[in-house]
Backbone as JSON Lines, residues from 0, in Angstrom:
{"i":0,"aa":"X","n":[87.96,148.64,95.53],"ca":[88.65,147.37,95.52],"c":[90.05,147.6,94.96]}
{"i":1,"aa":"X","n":[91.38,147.09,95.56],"ca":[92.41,146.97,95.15],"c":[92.6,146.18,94.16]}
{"i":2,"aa":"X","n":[94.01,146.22,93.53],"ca":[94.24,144.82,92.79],"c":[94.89,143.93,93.54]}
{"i":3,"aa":"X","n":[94.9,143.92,94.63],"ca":[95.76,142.57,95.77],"c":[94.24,141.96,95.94]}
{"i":4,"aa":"X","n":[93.32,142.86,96.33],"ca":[91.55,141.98,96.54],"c":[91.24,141.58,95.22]}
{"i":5,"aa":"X","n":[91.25,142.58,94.27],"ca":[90.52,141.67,92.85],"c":[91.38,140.1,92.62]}
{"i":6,"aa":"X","n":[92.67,139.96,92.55],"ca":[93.48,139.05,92.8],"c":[93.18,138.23,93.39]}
{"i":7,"aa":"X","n":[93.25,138.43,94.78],"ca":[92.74,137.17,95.88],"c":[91.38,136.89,95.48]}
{"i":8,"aa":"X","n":[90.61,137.28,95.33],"ca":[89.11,136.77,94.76],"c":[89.06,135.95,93.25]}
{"i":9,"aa":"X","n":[89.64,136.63,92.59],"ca":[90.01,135.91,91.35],"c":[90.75,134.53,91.56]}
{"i":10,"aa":"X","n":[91.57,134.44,92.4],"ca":[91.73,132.79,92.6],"c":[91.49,132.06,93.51]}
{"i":11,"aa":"X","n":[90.52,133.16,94.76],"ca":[89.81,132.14,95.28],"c":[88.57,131.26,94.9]}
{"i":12,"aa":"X","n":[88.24,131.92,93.28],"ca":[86.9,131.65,92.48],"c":[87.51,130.45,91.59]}
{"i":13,"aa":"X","n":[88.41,130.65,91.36],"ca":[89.35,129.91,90.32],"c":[89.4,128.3,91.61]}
{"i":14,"aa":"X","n":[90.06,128.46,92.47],"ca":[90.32,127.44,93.63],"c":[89.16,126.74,93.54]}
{"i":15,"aa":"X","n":[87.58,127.25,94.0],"ca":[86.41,127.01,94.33],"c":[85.54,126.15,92.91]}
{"i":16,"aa":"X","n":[86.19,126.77,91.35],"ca":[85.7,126.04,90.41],"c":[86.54,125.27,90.23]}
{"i":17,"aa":"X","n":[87.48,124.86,90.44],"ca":[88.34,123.12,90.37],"c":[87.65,122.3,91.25]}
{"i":18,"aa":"X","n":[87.34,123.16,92.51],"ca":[87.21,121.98,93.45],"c":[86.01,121.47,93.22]}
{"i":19,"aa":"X","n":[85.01,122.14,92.8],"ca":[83.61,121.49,92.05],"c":[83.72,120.83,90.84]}
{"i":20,"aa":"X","n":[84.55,120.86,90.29],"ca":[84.46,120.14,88.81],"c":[85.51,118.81,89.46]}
{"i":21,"aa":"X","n":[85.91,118.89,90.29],"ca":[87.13,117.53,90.83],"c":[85.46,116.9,91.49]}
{"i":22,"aa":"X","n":[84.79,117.48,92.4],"ca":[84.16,117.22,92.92],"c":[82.62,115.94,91.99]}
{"i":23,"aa":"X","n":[82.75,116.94,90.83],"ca":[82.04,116.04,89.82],"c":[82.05,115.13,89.25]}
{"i":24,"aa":"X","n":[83.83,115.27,89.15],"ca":[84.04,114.11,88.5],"c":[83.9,112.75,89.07]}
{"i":25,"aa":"X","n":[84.27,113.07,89.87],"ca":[84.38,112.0,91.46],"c":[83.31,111.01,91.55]}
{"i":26,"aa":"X","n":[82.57,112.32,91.67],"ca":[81.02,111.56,91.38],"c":[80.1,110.74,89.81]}
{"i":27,"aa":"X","n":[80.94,111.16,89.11],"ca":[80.17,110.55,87.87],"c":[81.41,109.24,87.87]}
{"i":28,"aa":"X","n":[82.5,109.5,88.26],"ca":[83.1,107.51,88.46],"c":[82.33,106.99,89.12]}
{"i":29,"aa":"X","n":[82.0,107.26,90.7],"ca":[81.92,106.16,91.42],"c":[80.78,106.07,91.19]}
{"i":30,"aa":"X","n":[79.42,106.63,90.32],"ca":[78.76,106.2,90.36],"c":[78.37,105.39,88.85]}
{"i":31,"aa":"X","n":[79.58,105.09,88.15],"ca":[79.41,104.69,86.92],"c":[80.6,103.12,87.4]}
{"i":32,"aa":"X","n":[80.78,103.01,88.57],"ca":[81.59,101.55,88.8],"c":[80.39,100.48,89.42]}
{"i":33,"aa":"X","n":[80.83,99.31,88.74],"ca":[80.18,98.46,89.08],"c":[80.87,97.43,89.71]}
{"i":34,"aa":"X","n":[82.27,97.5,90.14],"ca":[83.31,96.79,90.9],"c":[83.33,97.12,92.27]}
{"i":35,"aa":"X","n":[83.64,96.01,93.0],"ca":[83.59,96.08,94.51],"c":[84.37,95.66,95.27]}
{"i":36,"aa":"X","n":[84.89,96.02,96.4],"ca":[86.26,95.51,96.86],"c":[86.01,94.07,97.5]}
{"i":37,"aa":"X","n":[86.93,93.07,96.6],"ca":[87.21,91.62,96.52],"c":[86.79,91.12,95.48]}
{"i":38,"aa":"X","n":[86.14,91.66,94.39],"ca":[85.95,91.19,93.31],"c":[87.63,91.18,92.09]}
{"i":39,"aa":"X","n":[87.22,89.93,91.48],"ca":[88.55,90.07,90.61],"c":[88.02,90.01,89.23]}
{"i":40,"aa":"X","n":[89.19,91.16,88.86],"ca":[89.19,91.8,87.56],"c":[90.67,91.84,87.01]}
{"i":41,"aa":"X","n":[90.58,92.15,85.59],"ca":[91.84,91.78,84.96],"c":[91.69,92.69,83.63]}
{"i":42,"aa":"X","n":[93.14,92.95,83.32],"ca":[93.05,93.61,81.71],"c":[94.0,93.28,80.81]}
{"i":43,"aa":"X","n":[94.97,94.07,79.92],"ca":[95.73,93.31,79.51],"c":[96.97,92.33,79.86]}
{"i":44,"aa":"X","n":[97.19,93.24,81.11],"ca":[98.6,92.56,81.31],"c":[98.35,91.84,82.64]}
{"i":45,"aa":"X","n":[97.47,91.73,83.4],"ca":[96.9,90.36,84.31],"c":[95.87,90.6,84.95]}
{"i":46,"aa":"X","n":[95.81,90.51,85.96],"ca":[94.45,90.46,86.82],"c":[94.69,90.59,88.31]}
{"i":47,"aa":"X","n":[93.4,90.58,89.29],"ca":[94.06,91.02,90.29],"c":[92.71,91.18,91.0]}
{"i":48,"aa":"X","n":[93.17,91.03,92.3],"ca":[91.46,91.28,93.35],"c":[91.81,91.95,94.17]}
{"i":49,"aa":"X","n":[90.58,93.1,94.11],"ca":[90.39,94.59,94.21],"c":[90.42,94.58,95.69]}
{"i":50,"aa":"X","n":[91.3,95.7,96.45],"ca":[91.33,95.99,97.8],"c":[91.33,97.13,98.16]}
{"i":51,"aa":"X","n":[91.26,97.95,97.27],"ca":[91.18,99.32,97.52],"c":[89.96,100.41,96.22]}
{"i":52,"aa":"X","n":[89.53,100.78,96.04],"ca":[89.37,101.95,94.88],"c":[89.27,103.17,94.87]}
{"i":53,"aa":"X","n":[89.77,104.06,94.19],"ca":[89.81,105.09,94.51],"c":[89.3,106.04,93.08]}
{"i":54,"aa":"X","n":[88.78,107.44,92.93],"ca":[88.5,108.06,92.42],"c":[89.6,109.03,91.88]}
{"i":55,"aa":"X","n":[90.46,109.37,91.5],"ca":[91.73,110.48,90.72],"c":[91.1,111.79,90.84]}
{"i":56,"aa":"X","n":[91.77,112.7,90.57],"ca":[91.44,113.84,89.75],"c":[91.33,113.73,88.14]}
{"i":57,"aa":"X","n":[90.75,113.02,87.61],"ca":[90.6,112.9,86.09],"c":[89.47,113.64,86.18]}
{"i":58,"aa":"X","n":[89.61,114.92,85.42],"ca":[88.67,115.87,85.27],"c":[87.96,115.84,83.28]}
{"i":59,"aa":"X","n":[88.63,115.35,82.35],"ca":[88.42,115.38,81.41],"c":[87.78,114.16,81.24]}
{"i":60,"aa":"X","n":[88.26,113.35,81.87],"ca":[87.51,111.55,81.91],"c":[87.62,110.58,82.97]}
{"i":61,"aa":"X","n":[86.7,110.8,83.73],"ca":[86.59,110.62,85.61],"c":[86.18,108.91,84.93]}
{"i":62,"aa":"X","n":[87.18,108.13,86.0],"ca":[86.68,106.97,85.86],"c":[87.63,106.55,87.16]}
{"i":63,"aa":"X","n":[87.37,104.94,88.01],"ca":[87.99,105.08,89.48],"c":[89.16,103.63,88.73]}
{"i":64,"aa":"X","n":[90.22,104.07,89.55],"ca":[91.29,103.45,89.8],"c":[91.19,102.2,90.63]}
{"i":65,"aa":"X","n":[91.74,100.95,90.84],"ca":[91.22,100.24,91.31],"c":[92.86,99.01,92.02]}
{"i":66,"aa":"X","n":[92.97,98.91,92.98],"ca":[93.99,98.62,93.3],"c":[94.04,97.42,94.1]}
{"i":67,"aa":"X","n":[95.13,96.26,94.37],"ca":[95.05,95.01,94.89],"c":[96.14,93.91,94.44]}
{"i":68,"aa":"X","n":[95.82,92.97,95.43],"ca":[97.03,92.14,94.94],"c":[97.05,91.19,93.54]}
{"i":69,"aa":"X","n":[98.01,90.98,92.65],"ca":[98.28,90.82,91.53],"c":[98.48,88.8,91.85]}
{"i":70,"aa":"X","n":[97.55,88.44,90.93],"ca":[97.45,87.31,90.23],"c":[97.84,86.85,89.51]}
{"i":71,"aa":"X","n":[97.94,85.25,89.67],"ca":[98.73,84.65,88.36],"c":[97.52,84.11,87.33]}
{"i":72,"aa":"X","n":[98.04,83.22,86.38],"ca":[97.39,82.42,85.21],"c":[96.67,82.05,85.46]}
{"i":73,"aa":"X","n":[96.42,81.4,86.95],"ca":[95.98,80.07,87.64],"c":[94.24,80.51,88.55]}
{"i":74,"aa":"X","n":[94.8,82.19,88.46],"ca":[93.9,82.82,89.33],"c":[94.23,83.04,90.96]}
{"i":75,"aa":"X","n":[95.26,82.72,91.63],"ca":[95.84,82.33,92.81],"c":[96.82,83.63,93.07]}
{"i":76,"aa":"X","n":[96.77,84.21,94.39],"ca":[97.63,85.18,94.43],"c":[99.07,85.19,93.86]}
{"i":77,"aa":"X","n":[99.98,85.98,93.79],"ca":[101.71,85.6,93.48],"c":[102.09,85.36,94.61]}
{"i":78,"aa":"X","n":[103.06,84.57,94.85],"ca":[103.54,84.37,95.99],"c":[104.76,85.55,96.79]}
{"i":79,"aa":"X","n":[104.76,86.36,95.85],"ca":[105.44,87.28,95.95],"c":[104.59,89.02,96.4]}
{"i":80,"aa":"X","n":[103.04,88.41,96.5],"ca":[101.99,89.55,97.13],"c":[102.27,90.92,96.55]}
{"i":81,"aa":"X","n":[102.83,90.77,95.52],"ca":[102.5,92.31,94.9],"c":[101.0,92.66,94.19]}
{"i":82,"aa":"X","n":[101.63,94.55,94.25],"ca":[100.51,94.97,94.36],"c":[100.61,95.72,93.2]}
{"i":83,"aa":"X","n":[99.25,96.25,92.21],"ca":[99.42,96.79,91.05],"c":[97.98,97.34,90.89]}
{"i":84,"aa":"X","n":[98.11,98.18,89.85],"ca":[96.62,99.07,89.61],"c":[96.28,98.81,88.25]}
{"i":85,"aa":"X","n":[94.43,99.09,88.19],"ca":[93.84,98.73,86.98],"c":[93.19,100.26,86.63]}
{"i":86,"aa":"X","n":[93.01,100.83,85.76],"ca":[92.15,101.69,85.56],"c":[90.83,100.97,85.02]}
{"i":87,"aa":"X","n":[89.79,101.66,85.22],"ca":[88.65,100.93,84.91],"c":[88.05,100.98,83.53]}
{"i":88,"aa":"X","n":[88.94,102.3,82.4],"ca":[88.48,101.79,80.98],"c":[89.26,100.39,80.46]}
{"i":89,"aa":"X","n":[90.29,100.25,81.64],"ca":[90.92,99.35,80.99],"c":[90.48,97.46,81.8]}
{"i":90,"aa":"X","n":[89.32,97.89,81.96],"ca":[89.48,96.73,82.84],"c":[88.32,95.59,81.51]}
{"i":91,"aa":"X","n":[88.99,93.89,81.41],"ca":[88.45,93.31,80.27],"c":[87.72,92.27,80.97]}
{"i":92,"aa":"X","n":[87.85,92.18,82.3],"ca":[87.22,90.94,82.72],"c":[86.84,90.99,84.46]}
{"i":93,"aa":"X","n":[85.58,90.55,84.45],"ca":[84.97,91.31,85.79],"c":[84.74,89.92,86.65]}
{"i":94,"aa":"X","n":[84.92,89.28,87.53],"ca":[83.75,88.52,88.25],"c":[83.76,88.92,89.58]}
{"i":95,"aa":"X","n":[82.78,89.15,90.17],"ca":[82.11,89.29,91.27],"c":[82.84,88.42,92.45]}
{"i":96,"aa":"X","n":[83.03,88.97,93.55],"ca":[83.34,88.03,94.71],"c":[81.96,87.4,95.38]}
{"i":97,"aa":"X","n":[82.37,86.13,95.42],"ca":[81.18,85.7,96.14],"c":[80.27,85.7,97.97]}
């Protein structure tokens, strides 16, 4: 074995253990969310009903991202249809779409 092969093997092992531990993480969010797309949720700085979610590469603390249009006081979209993200440790208030 060369050192150009020990090399290439060495980070194709390296490549192969990220992609399993990304792969894990992935999986211990989505299966630790209890949010669903159209449900509205909110945290500190407003609230918002969910149209997308997605999983990160958070490998140290896998939890899913959660994305949609941004709400007012009232509970009623902005009239201005923006869009903003919640992370889900940060999320303080859940209700279910009906």
């Amino acid at each position: 074995m060369t050192k150009e092969e020990y090399e290439k093997a060495r980070a194709d092992l390296a490549r192969k253990q990220l992609n399993e531990q990304v792969a894990l993480a992935r999986s211990y969010a989505e299966s630790n969310n209890v949010v669903k797309i159209g449900d509205t949720i909110s945290d500190h700085i407003g609230g918002m009903i969910v149209d997308r979610i997605e999983s990160p590469r958070f490998i140290n603390e896998p939890q899913c991202m959660y994305y949609g249009i941004e709400l007012t006081k009232q509970g009623e979209p902005m009239k201005r249809q923006s869009g903003r993200a919640i992370f889900q440790k940060n999320i303080t208030n859940h209700k279910p779409a009906i």
